[in-house]
N, C-alpha and C positions, 0 to 999 in steps of 0.2 A: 577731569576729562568727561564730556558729555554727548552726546548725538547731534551736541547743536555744531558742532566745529563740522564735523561730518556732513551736514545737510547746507550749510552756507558753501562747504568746498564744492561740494554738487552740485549747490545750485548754479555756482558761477562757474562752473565748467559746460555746463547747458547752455548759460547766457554768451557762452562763447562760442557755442555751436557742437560740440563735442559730439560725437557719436554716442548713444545710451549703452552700448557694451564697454566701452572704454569708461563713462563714470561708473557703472559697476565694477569696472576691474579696480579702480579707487576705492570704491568703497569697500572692495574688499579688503584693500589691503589695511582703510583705516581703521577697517576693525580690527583684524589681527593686532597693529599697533593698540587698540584701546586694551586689546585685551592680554596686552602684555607680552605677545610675540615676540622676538627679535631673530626668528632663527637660526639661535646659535647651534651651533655641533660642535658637541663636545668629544674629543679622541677617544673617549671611553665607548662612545656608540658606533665608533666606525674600524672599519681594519681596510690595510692596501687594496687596493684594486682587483690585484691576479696581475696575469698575464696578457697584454694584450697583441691584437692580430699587428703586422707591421706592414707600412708600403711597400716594401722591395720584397714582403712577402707574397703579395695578391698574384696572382696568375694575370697575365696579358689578357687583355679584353679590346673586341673589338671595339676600335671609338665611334664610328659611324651605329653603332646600336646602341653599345651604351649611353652615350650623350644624346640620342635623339630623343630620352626621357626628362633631360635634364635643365633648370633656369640657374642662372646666376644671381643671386642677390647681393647688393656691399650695403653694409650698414653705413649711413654718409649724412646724420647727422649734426658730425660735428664744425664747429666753429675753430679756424686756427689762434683760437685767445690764447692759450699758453706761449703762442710765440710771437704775440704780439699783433694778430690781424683780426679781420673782421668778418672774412673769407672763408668759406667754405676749404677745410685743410685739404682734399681730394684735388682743389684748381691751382696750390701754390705746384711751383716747381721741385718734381721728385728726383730727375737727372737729366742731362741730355736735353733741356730747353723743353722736355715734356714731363706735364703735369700728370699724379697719379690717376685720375682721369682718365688723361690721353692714354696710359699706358694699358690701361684697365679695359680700357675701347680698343686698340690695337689689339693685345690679347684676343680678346672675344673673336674679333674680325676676323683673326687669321684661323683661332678654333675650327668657323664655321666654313671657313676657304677650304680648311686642309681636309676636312670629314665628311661636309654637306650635313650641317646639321643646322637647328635653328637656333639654339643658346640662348635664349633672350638674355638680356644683361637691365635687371630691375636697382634702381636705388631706392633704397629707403631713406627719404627728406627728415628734416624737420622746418617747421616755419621758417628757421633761421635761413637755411641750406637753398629750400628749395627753387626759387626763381636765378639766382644765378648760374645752378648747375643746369638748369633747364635750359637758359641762355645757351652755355656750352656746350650741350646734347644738339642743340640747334643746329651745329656744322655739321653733324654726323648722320644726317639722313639714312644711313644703307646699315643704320644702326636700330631702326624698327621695325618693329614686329606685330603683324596684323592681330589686332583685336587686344593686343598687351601695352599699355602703358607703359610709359617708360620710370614711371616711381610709382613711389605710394607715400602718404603722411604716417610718421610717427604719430603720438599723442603728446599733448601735453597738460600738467595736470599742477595744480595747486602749491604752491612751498605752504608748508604751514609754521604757525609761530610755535617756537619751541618749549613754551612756557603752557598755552593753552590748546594747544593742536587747531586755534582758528587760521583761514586764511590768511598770511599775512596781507596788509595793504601798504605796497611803497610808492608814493604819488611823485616820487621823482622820475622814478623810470618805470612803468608799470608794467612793461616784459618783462621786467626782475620778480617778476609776481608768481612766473612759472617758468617749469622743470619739465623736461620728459624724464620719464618714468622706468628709464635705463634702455637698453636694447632688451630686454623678457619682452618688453612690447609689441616684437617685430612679429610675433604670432600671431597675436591679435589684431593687429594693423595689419595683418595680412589679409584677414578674413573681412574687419570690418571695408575694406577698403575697395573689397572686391577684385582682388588681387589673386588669390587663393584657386577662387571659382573660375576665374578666367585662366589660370595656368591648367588645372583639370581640366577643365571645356575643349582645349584645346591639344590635351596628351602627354600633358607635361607632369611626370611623375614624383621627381625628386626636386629639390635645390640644395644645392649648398649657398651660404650665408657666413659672411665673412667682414671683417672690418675693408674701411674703404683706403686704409694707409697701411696697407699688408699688402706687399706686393708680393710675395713669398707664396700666398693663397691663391694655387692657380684650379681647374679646373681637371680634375685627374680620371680618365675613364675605367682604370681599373678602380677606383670607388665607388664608383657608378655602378659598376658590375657588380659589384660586391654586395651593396646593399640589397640586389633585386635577388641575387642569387641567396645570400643568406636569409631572407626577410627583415629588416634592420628596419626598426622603424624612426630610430635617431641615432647619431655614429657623431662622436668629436672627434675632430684631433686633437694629438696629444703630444709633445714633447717631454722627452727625459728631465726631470730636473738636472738645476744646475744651483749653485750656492747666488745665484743672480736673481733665481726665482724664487727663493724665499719665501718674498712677501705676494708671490702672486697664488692665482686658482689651482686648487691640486684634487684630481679627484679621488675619491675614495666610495669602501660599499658601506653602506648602511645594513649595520650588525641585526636591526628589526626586521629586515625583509629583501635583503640582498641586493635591494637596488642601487647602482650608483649614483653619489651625489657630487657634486661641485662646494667647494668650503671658500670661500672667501676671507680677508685678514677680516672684516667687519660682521663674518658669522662665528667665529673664533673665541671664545668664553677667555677671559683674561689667563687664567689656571693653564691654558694650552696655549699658551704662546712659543713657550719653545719647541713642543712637540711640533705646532703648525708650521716651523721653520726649517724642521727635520727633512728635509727634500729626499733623502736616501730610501727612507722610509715610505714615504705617499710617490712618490718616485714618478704618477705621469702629471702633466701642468698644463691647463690646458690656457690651447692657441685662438680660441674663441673664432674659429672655422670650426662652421658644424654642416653635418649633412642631416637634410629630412625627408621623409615618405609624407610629402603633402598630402595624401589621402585617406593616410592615418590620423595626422594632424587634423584635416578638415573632419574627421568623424569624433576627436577627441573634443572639437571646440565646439561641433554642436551638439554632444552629450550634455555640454559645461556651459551652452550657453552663451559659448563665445569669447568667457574669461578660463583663462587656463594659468590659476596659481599656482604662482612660484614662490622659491621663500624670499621671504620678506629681506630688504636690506635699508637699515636705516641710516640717512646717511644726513650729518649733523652740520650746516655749513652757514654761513650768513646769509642777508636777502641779498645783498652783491658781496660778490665773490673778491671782489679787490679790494672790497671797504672791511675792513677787521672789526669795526666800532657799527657798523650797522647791525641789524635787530638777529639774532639767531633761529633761523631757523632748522625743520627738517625736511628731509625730501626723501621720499617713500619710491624706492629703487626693486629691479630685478636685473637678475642675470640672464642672458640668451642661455648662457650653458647649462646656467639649473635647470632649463628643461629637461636635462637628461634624466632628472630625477623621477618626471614625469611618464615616461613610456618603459611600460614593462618591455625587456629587451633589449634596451639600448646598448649600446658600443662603445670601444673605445678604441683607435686607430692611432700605433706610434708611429710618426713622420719625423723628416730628418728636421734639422734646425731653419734647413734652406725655405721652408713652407711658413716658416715663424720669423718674421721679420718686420714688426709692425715699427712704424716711426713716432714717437710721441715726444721728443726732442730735437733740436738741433745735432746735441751729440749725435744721433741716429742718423739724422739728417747726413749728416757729414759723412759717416762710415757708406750709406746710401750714396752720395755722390763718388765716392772715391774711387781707384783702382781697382778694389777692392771686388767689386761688383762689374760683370758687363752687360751688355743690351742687343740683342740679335736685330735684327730689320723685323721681328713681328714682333720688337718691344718684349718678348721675355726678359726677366732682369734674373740674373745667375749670380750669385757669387763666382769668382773665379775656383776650378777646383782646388787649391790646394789650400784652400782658406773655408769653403765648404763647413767646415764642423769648429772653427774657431775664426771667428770674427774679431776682429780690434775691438778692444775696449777704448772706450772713448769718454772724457770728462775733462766737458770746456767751462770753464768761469761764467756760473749764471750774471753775473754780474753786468759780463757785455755781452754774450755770446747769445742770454734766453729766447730772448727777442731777434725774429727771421731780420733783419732792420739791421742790428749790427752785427750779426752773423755774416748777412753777405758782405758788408763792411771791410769785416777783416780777414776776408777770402777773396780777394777782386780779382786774385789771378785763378781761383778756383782750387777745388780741396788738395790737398800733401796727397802724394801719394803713401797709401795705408796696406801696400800689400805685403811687405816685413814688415811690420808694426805688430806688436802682441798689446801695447797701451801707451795713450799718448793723453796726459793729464794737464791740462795749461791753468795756472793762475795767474790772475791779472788780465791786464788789457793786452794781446800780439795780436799783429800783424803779419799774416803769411804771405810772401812772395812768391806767385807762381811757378812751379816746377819743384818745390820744396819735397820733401823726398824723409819721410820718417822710418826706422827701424827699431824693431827691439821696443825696448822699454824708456817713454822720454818723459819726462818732466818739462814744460815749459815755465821759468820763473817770472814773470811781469809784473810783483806784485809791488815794486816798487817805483812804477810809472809804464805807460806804453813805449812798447820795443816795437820793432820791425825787423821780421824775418828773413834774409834776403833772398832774394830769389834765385831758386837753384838749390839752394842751403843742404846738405845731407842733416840732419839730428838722428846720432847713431848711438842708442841706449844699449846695442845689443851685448858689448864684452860686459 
């Protein structure tokens, strides 16, 4: 490994127009990798959490004050590829003929109806993203906000070859060429994008920042209050584990200096794999809704310069992601949430499950459309109460189901209702016939050719 892979990544990150703080934040990270990084934490250097504050705990806060400091951010670079589109996942349909989008824009709307405040509601693009959500932001006029832009650009940065850390070069599809560089970026891209400055400029103190397929991540003014009154300069949510969350973010303190970190399964020393699966243990998980004191942020990044290291995540994959036999690369990743690591003082905030409810499946998808869930006229989406703290489990046959394509397929009358349901597992190829009505515990068997459900059908698992 040499300085030359390093300086040819740089170079064509310039020659693409790149911001010069964003290839710095590259190069920083490639050096950490030269020099052997991988940020792992080890269980030996961390202990639990503590105790942390909860939401039903905060005292009532006026909304009309505390939100009048506040922007909404969604992270909305992603592409609906795992389900098979090409689509910005934010514009496919969430329930109700409205897309998370729309719902995410209702939301906001009505925020600002019912308190008088001004919310701004910002996305964070990536090249992929952003022209067509921009399209769809177009209907929504009474959705801007003087002197704020309605996004900002992510970054994007180099794959490099896994063999030599050079850039890789794929001349069949040369957007296969590059990676953004995780959501840690949205810091940065805040600043360089001029995003940051103009939220300040005009009195805007805090955001929360949340994924753009969490609809669960609503805008809370007892948070808001919380933070101003406590002085918080960065606060996550956090959900209780569950034996679901295993493999996901859990936070802990770092035994060196008290601060908390964020551990990922990819900063996890092989030796702690089962300790990192102990959920009882590290007990909070985070929702990747975080809230921040932009003005502490804006004085951290330009102490820094503008790059604000996080730990390194290295993440090991091909130059296309579908082709198995093409070249192996890495892509040099952060987490939004490690920043907590970053700000002496941060937080941590346990919320119900109702606030963590991100879609990154069909299965999800489904539970999302179903009974299960309702939709007021200002597009809040609820779980129904009595379902609130246990959700359906849901596991449909990747086989036909992965792809959004034959999901709606073999839903044409629209999802079973899922509101007795504790788990509904299909193998094979069915067909559900609308009004189909699940309870309990069911197994669907299709594995030896496609069925058809009929319609109406009760499937009653529960004796």
């Amino acid at each position: 490994m040499s300085d030359d892979g390093r300086r040819l990544a740089a170079d064509k990150m310039r020659a693409a127009g790149a911001h010069e703080e964003a290839v710095r934040a590259f190069e920083s990270a490639y050096t950490r990798l030269q020099s052997g990084e991988a940020a792992l934490l080890p269980s030996a250097d961390l202990e639990p959490a503590g105790d942390a504050a909860t939401l039903d705990g905060l005292p009532d806060a006026d909304p009309a004050q505390a939100l009048g400091s506040v922007a909404l951010i969604k992270l909305n670079g992603g592409l609906a590829t795992t389900m098979g589109l090409r689509e910005p996942k934010s514009l496919i349909e969430a329930r109700d003929g409205h897309s998370f989008l729309e719902i995410i824009i209702g939301q906001t709307l009505a925020l600002r109806r019912r308190y008088g405040v001004g919310l701004p509601l910002i996305l964070m693009d990536s090249q992929a993203t952003r022209e067509a959500t921009l399209a769809a932001l177009a209907s929504h006029p009474e959705l801007e906000h003087d002197g704020i832009a309605p996004d900002f650009l992510q970054s994007m940065i180099p794959k490099l070859e896994a063999d030599t850390l050079a850039p890789v070069s794929w001349p069949a599809a040369p957007a296969l060429e590059w990676c953004p560089p995780g959501h840690g970026d949205v810091y940065g891209a805040l600043r360089r994008s001029g995003m940051l400055a103009a939220l300040l400029s005009r009195g805007f103190r805090y955001a929360m920042i949340s994924n753009a397929d969490n609809l669960g991540a609503r805008v809370d003014a007892r948070v808001a209050s919380h933070l101003a009154a406590q002085r918080i300069p960065f606060l996550m949510e956090v959900v209780l584990g569950t034996e679901a969350d295993r493999k996901g973010g859990h936070v802990a303190r770092r035994r060196s200096d008290g601060r908390l970190v964020l551990r990922e399964t990819a900063q996890t020393p092989p030796d702690d794999e089962e300790s990192f699966r102990d959920y009882r243990r590290w007990r909070y998980y985070n929702t990747n809704s975080v809230w921040v004191d932009l003005q502490v942020l804006s004085d951290r990044l330009q102490d820094s310069g503008g790059v604000l290291d996080l730990p390194l995540i290295v993440n090991r994959k091909t130059v296309d992601p579908r082709d198995s036999r093409s070249p192996a690369v890495i892509q040099l990743e952060s987490a939004m949430g490690a920043a907590i690591g970053a700000f002496a003082g941060a937080a941590l905030l346990l919320v119900p499950r109702t606030r963590f409810a991100p879609v990154k499946t069909t299965d999800d998808l489904l539970v999302l459309r179903s009974d299960v869930y309702t939709v007021d006229g200002e597009l809040d989406v609820q779980p129904i109460p009595e379902r609130a703290d246990s959700l359906p489990y849901v596991e449909l046959d990747p086989r036909f189901y992965k792809l959004i394509d034959g999901f709606e397929r073999r839903f044409p009358g629209g999802p079973p209702s899922l509101r007795e349901a504790r788990r509904l597992v299909v193998h094979g190829d069915a067909t559900f016939g609308a009004g189909v009505v699940v309870r309990g515990d069911v197994a669907v068997d299709a594995a030896d050719g496609p069925i058809e459900i009929d319609q109406g059908a009760v499937l009653d698992g529960s004796a």
